[in-house]
Backbone as CSV, one residue per row, in Angstrom:
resi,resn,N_x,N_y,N_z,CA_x,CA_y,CA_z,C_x,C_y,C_z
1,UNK,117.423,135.102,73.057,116.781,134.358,74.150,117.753,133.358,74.779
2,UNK,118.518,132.629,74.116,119.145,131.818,74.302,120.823,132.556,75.348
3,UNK,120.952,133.863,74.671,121.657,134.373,75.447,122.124,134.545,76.642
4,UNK,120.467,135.085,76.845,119.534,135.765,78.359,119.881,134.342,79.033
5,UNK,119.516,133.251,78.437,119.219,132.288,79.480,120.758,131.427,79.747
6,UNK,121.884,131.806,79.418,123.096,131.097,79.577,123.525,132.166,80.584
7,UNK,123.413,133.480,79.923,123.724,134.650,80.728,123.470,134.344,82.546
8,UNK,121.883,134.124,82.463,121.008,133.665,83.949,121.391,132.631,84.748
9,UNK,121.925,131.698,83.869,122.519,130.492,84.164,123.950,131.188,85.171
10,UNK,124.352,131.380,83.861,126.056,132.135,84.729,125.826,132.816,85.845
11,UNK,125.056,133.813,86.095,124.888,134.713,87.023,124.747,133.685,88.518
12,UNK,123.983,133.039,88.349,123.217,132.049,89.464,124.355,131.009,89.786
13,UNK,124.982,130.640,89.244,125.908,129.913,89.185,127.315,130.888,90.403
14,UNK,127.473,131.628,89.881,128.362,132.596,90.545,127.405,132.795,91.354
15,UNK,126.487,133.366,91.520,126.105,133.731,93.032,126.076,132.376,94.357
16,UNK,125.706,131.095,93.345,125.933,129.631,94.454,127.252,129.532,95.196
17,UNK,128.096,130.093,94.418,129.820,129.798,94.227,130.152,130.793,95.508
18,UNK,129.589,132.396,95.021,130.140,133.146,96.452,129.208,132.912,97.420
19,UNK,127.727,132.076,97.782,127.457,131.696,98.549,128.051,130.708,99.715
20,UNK,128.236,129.759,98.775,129.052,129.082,99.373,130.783,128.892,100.326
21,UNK,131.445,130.104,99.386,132.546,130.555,100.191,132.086,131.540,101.143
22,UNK,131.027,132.177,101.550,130.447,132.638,102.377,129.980,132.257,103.414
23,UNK,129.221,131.017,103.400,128.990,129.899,104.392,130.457,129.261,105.371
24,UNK,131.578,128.699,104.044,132.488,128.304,104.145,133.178,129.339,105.760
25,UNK,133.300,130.223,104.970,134.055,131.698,105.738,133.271,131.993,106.824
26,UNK,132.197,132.060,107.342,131.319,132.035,108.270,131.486,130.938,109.576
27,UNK,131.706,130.080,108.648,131.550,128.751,109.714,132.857,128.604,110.334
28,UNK,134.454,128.738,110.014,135.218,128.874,110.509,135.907,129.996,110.787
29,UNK,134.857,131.301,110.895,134.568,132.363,111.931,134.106,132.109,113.175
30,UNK,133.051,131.028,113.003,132.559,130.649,114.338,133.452,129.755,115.582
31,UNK,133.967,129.259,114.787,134.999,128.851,116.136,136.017,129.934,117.029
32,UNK,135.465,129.785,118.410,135.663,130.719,119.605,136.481,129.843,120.162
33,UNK,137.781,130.264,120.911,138.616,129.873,121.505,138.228,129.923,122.712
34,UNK,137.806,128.695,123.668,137.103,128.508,124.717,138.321,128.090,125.587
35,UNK,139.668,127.370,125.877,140.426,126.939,126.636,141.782,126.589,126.137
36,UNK,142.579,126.899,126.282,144.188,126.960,125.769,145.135,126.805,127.231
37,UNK,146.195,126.346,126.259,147.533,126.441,127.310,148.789,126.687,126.254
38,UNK,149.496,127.826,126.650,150.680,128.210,125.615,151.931,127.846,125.873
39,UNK,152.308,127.427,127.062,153.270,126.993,127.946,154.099,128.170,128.094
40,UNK,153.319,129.623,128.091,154.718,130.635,127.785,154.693,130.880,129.462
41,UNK,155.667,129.837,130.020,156.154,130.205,131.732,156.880,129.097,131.843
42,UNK,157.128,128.724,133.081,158.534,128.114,132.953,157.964,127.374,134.345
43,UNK,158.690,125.604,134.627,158.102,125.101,136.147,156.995,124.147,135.557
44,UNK,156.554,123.518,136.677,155.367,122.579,136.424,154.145,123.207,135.562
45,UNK,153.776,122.058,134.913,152.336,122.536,134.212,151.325,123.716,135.085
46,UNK,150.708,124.339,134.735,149.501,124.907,135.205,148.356,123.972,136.238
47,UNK,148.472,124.276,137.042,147.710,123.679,138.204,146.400,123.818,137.916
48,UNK,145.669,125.052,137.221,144.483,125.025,137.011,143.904,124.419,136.279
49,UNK,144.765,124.013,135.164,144.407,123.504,133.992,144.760,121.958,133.526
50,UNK,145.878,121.543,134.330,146.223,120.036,134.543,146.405,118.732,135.816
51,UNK,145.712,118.196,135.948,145.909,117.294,136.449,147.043,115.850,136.285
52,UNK,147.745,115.539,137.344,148.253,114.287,137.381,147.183,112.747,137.118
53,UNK,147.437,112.234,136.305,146.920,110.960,136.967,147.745,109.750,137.091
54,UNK,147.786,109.273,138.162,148.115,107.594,138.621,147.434,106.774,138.456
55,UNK,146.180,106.524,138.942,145.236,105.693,138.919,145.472,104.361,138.654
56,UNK,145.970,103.900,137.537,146.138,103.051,136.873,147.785,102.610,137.002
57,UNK,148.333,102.961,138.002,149.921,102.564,137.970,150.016,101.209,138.662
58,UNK,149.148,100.549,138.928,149.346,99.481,139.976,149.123,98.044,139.061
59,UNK,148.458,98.528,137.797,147.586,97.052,137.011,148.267,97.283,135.500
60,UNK,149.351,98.683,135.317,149.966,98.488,134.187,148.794,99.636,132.879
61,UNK,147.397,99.797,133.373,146.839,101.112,132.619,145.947,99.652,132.074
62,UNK,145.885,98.702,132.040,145.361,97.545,131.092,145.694,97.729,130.305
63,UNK,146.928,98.108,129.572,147.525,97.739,128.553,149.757,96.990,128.656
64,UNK,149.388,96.632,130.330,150.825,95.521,130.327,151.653,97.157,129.955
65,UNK,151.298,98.083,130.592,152.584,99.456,130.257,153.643,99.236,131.660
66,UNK,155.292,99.787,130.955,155.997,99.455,131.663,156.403,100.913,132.374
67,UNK,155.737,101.541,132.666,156.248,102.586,133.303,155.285,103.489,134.363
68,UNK,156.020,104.288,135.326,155.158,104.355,136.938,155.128,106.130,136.509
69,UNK,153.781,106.294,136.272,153.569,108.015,136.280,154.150,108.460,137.602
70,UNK,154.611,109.677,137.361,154.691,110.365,138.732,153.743,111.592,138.828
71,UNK,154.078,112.612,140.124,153.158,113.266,140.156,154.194,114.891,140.877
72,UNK,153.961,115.873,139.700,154.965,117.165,139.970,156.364,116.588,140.117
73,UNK,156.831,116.056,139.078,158.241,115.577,139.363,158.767,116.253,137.960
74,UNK,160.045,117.006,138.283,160.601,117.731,137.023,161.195,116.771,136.734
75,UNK,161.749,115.905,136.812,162.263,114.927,136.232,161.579,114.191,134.747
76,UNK,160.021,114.453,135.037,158.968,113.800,134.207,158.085,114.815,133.562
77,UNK,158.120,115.795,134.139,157.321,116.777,132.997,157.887,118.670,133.634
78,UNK,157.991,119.032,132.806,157.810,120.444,133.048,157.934,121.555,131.714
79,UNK,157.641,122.764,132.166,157.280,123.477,130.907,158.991,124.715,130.999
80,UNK,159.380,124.588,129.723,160.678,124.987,129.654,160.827,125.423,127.994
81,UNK,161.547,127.131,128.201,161.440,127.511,126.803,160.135,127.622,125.672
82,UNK,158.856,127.567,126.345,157.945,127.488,125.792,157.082,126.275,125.320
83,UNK,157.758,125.106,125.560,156.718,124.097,125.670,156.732,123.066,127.008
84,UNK,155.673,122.334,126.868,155.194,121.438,128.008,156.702,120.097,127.304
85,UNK,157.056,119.435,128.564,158.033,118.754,128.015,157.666,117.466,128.915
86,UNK,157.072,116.469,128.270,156.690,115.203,129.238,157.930,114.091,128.399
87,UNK,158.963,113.763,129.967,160.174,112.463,130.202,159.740,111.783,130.579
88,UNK,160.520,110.531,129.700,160.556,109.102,130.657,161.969,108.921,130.521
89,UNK,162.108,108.089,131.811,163.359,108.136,132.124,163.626,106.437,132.831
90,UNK,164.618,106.696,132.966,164.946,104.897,132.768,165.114,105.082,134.262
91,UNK,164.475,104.776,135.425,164.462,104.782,136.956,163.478,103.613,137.358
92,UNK,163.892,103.567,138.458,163.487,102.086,139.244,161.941,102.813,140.311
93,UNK,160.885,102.478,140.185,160.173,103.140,140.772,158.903,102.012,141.250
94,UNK,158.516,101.795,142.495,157.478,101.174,143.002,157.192,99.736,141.689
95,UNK,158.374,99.319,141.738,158.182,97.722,140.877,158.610,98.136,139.363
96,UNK,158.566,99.569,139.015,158.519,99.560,137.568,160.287,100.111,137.055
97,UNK,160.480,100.196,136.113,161.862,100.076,135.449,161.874,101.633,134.636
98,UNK,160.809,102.067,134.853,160.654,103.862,133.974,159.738,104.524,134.341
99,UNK,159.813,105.827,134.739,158.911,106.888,134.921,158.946,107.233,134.170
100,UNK,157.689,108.132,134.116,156.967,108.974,133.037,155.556,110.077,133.324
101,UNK,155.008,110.414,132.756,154.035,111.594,133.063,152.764,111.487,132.481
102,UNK,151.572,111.559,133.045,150.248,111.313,132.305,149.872,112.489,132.730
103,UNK,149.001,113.852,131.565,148.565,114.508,132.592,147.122,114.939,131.968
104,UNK,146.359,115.360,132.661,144.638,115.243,131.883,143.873,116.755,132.504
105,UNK,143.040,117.086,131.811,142.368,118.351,132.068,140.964,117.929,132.356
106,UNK,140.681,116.719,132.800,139.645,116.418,133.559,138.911,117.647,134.937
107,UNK,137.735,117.509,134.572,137.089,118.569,135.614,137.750,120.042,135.473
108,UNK,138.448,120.282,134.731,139.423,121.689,134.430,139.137,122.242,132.911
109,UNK,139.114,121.171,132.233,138.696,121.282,130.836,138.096,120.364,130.197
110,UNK,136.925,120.366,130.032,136.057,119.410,129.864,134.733,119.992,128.596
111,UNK,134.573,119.407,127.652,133.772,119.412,126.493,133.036,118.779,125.724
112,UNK,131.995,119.075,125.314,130.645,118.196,124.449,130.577,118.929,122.939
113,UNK,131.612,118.246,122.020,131.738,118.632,120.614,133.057,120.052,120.919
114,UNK,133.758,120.589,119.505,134.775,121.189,119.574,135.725,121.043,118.535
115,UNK,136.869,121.846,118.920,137.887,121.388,117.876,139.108,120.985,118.628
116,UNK,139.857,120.776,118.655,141.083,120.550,119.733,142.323,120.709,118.855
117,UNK,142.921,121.932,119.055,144.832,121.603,118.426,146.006,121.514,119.296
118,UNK,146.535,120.416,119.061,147.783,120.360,119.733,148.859,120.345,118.940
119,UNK,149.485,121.500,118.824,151.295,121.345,118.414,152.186,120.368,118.866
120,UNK,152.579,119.327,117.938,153.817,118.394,119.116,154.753,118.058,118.247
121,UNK,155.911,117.138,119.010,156.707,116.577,118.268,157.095,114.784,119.011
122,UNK,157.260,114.022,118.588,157.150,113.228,119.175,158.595,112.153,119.676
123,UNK,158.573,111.838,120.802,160.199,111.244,120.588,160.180,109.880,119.732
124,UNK,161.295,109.579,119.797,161.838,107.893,118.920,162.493,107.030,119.372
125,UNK,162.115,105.862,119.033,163.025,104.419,119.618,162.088,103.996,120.268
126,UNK,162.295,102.078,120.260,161.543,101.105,120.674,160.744,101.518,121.660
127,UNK,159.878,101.358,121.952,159.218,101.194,123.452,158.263,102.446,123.506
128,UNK,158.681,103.842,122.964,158.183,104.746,123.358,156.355,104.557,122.853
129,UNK,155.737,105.844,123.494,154.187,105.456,123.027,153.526,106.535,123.543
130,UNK,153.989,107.718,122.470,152.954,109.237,123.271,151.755,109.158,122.742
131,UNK,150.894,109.806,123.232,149.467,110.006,122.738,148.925,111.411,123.006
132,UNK,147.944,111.706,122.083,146.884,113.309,122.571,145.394,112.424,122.199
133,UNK,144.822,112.023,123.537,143.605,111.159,123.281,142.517,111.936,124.079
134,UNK,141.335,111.765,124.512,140.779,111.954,124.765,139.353,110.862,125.333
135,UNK,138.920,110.881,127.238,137.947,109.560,127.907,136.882,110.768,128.214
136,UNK,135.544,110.202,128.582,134.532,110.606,128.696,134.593,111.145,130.230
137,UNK,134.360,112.233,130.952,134.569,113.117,132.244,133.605,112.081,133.088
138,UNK,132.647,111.575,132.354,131.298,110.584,133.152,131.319,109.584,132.430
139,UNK,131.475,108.599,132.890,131.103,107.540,132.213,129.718,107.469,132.201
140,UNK,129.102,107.752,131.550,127.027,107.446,131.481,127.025,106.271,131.016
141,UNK,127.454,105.535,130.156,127.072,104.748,129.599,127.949,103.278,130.211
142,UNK,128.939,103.661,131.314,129.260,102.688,131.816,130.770,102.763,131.722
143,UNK,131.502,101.794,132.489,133.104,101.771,131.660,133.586,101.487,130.371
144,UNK,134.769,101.782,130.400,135.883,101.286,129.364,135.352,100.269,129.058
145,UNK,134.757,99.866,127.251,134.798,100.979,126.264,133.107,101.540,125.980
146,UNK,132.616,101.330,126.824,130.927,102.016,126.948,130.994,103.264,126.500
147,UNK,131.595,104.112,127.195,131.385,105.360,126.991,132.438,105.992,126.213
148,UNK,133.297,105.453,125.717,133.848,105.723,124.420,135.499,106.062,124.748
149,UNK,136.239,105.897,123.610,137.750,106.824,123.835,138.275,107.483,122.408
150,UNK,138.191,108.565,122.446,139.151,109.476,121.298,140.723,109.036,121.027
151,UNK,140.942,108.679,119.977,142.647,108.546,120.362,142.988,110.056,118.993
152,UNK,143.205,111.063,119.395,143.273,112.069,118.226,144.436,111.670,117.496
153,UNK,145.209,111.266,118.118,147.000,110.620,118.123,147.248,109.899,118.527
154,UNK,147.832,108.702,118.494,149.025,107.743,119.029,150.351,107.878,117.851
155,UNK,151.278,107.802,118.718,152.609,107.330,117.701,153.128,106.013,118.586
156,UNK,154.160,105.078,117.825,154.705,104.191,118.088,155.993,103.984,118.014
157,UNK,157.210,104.315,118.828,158.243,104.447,118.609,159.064,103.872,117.499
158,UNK,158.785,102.156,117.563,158.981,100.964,116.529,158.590,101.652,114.964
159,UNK,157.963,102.177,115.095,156.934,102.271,114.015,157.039,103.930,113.483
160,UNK,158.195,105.001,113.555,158.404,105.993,113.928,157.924,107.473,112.890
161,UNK,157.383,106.610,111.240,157.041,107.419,110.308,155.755,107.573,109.987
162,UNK,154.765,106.953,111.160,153.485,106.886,111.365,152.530,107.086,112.654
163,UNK,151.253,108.131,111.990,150.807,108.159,113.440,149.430,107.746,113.413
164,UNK,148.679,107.372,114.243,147.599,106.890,114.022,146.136,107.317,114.912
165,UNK,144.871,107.493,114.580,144.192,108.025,114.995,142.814,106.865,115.126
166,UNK,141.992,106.498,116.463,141.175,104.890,116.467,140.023,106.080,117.502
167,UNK,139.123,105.196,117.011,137.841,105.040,118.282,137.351,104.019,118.746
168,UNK,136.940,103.901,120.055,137.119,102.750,121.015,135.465,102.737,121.699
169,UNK,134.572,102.219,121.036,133.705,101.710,121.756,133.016,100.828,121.982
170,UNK,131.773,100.558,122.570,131.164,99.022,122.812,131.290,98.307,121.716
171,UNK,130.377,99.060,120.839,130.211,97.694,119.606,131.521,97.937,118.456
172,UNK,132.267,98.958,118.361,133.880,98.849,117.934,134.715,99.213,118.723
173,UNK,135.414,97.826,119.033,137.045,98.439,119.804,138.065,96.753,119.421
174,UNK,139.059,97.029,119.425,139.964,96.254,119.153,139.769,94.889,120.296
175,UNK,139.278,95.114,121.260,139.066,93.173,121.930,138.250,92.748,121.286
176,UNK,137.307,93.012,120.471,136.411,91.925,119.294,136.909,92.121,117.935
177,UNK,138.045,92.897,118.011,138.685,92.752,116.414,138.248,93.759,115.546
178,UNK,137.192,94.318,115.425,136.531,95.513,115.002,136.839,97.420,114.935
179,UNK,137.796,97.698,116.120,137.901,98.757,116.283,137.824,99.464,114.506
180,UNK,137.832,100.915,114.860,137.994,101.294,113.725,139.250,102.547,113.741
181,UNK,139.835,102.372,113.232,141.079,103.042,113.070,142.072,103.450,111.855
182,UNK,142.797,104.241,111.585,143.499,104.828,110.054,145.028,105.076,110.686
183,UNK,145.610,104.829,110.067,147.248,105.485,110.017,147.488,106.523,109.045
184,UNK,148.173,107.146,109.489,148.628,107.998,108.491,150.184,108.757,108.576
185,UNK,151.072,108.190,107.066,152.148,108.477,106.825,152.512,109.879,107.507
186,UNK,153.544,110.089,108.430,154.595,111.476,108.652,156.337,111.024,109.034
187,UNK,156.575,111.023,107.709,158.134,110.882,107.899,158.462,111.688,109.185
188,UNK,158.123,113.247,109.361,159.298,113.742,110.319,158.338,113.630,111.506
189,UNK,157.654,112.823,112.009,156.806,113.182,113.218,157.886,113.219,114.617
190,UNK,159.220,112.761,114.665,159.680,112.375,115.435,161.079,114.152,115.344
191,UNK,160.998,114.312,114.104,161.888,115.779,114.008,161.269,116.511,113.627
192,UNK,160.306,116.733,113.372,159.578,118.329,113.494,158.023,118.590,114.307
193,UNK,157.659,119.844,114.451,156.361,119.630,115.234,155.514,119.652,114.021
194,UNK,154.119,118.796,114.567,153.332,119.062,113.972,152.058,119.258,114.487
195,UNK,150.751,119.433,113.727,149.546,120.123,114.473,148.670,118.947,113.934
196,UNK,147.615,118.397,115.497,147.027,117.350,115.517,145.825,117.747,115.878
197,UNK,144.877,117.387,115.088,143.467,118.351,115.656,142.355,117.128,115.490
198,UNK,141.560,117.925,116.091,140.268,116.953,116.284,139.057,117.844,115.803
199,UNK,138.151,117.543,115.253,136.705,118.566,114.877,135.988,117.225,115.177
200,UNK,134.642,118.063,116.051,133.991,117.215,116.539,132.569,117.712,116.733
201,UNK,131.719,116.999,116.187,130.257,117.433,116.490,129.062,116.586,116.688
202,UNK,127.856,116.614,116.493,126.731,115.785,116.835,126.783,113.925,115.581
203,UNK,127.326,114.836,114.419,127.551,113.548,113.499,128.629,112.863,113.139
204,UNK,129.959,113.865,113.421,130.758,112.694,113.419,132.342,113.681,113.680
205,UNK,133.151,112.957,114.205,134.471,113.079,114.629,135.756,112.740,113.505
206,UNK,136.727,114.080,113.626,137.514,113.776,112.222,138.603,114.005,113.288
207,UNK,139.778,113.673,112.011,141.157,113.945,113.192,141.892,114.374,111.915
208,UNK,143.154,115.016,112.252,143.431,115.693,111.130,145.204,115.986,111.067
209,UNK,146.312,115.854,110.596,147.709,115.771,110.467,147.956,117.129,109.845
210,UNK,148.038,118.289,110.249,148.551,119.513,109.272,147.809,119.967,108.168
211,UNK,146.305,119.912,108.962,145.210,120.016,108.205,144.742,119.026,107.328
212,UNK,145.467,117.780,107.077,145.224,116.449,106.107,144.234,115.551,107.228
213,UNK,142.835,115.825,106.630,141.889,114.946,107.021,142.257,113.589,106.785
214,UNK,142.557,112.451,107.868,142.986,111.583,107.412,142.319,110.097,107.899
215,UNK,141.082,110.495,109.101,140.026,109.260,109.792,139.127,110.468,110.186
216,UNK,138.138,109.735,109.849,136.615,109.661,109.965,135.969,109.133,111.009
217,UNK,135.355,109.400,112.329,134.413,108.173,112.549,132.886,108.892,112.768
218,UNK,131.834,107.882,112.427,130.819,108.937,111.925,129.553,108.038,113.049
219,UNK,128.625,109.097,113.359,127.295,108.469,114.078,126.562,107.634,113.076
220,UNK,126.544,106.588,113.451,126.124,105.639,112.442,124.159,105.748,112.672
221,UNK,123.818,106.575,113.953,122.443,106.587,113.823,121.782,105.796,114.653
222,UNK,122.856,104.614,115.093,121.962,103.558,115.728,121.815,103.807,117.541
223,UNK,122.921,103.609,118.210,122.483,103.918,119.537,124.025,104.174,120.157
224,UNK,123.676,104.696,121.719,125.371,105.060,122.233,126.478,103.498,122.668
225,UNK,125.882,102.446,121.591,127.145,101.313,121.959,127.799,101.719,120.600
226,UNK,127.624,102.262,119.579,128.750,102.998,118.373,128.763,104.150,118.652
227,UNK,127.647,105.075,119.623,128.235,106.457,119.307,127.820,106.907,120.627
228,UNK,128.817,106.779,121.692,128.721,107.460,123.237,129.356,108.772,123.050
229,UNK,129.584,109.575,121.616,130.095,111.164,121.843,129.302,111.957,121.830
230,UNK,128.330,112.055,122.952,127.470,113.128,122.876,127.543,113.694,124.574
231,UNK,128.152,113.450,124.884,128.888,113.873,126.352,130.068,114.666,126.354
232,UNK,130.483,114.997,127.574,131.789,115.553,128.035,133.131,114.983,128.125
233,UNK,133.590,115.418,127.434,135.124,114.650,127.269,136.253,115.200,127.767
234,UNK,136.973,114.825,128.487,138.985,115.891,128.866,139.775,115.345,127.988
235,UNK,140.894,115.840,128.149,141.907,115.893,127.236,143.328,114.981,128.143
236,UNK,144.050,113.992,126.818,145.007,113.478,128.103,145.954,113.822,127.349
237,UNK,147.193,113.820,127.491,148.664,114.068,127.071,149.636,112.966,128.184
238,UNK,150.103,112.011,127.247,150.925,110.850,127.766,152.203,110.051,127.415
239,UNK,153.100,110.058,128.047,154.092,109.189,127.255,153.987,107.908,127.880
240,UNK,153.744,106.944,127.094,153.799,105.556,128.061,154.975,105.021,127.665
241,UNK,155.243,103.809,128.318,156.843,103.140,127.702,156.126,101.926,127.766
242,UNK,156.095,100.631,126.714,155.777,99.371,126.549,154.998,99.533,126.044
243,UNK,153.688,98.022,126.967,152.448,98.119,126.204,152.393,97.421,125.138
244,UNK,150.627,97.225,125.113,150.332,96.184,124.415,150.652,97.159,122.647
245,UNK,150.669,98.101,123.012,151.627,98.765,121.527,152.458,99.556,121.069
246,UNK,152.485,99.719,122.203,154.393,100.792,121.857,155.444,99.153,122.206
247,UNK,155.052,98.476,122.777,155.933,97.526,123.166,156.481,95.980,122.267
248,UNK,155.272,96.451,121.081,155.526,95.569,120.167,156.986,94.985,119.582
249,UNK,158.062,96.194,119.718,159.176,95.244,119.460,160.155,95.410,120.323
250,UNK,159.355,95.503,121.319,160.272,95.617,122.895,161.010,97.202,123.011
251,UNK,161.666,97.616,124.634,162.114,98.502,124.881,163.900,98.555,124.591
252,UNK,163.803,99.659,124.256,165.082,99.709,123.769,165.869,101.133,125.094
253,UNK,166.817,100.535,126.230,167.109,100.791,127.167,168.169,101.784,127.277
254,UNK,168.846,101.721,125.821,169.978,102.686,125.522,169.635,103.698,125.338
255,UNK,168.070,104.234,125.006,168.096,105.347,123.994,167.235,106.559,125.132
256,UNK,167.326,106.216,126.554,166.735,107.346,127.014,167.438,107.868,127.794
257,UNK,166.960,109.439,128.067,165.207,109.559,128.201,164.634,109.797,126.802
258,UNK,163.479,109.945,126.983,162.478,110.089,125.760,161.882,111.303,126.421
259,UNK,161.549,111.953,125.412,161.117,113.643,125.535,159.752,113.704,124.443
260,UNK,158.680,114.085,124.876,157.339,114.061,124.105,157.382,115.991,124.619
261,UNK,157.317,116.474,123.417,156.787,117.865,123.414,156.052,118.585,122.976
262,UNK,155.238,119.457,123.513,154.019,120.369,122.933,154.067,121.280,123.665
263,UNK,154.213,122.233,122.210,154.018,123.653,121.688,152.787,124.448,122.359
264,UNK,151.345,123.745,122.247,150.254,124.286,122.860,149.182,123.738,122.391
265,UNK,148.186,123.476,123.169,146.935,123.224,123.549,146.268,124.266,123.144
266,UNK,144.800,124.091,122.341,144.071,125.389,121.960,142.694,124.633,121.799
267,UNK,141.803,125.174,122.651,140.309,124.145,121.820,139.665,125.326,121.656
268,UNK,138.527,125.173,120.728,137.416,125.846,120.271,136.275,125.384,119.954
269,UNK,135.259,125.991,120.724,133.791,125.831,120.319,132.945,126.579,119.419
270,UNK,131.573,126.199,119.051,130.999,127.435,118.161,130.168,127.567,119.010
């Protein structure tokens, strides 16, 4: 009797076990590749799929950044040998001391939950400040930081063996001291590529270093001043120069241009 019933035990036990890698295996079956960019062509980004933005070149981005986006300038971005290649470059431009490239898939690529991978590598030395972030297509809930900001990535030139991943909204963001945010150790982020992803759904948003889950931010339940991600979001890709945090230990004038590169863009929905 006692047999039978360890025996029953075992059986059930193993069947939970391949249930579960079944579920497992299922669920990341379900992710469908809904919007990509491979960079396999050569010339400016994809017109369909990227936008320039300026917007913000006149007030510094509100973050005191020292450099003037341009707009279709090979000088500042183009796709060569297979990846997207966004420069800054040490030039004198409408008041500012460096160009550079912001470019966003607003109204082109736009999403409510997902996964997002970007292949990159990131440049080095003072000043620099790439990012793969992500702003709300609508603000519903109002401006900056109402309706929320993804940062999937920031790196910090100063700071060159670390990258860091924050969310930015009403009731957490860094002007009341609160934001919530994680770093996470990558010696070679600056010499090798690596893959920066985002999984994102109704309860909560992860970000992830070469598959190393490494920040969390989760629907806390209460209302959209902690959790405005239940909307449409684009995708930005940026090199800034300064700033209230790449600029922390000032620009270092010898060491450019600075070259931010990615391999490819891939999102997926279920």
């Amino acid at each position: 009797m006692k047999r039978s019933v360890r025996n029953l035990f075992l059986l059930t036990l193993l069947f939970l076990v391949a249930a579960s890698c079944r579920v497992q295996q299922n669920s990341t079956e379900k992710w469908r590749l809904v919007w990509s960019d491979e960079f396999n062509y050569r010339g400016l980004p994809d017109s369909t799929k990227w936008n320039y933005d300026t917007v913000g070149n006149s007030f510094g981005w509100g973050n005191n950044e020292a450099q003037w986006y341009t707009v279709a300038n090979p000088q500042n971005v183009k796709v060569n040998n297979g990846l997207l290649q966004i420069t800054a470059i040490r030039h004198d431009s409408n008041g500012k001391k460096y160009t550079s490239c912001r470019l966003t898939t607003k109204n082109k690529g736009d999403w409510k939950y997902g996964r997002i991978v970007v292949r990159a590598k990131m440049p080095s030395g003072n000043g620099t400040w790439p990012a793969i972030w992500m702003l709300p297509t609508a603000n519903v809930y109002g401006e900056w930081p109402n309706s929320g900001e993804i940062d999937i990535m920031e790196h910090v030139g100063s700071n060159p063996n670390v990258v860091l991943s924050t969310s930015h909204t009403l009731a957490f963001n860094h002007i009341i001291g609160n934001q919530e945010t994680k770093n996470f150790d990558l010696p070679t982020a600056t010499t090798d590529f690596h893959i920066f992803t985002l999984e994102w759904d109704e309860r909560e948003w992860r970000s992830y270093v070469d598959d190393n889950l490494y920040f969390t931010y989760k629907n806390n339940g209460t209302d959209w001043k902690a959790w405005p991600y239940d909307q449409k979001f684009h995708l930005i890709l940026n090199l800034a120069i300064g700033g209230g945090l790449g600029g922390t230990k000032g620009i270092d004038d010898t060491l450019f241009p600075h070259t931010f590169e990615i391999d490819y863009v891939r999102v997926y929905q279920r």
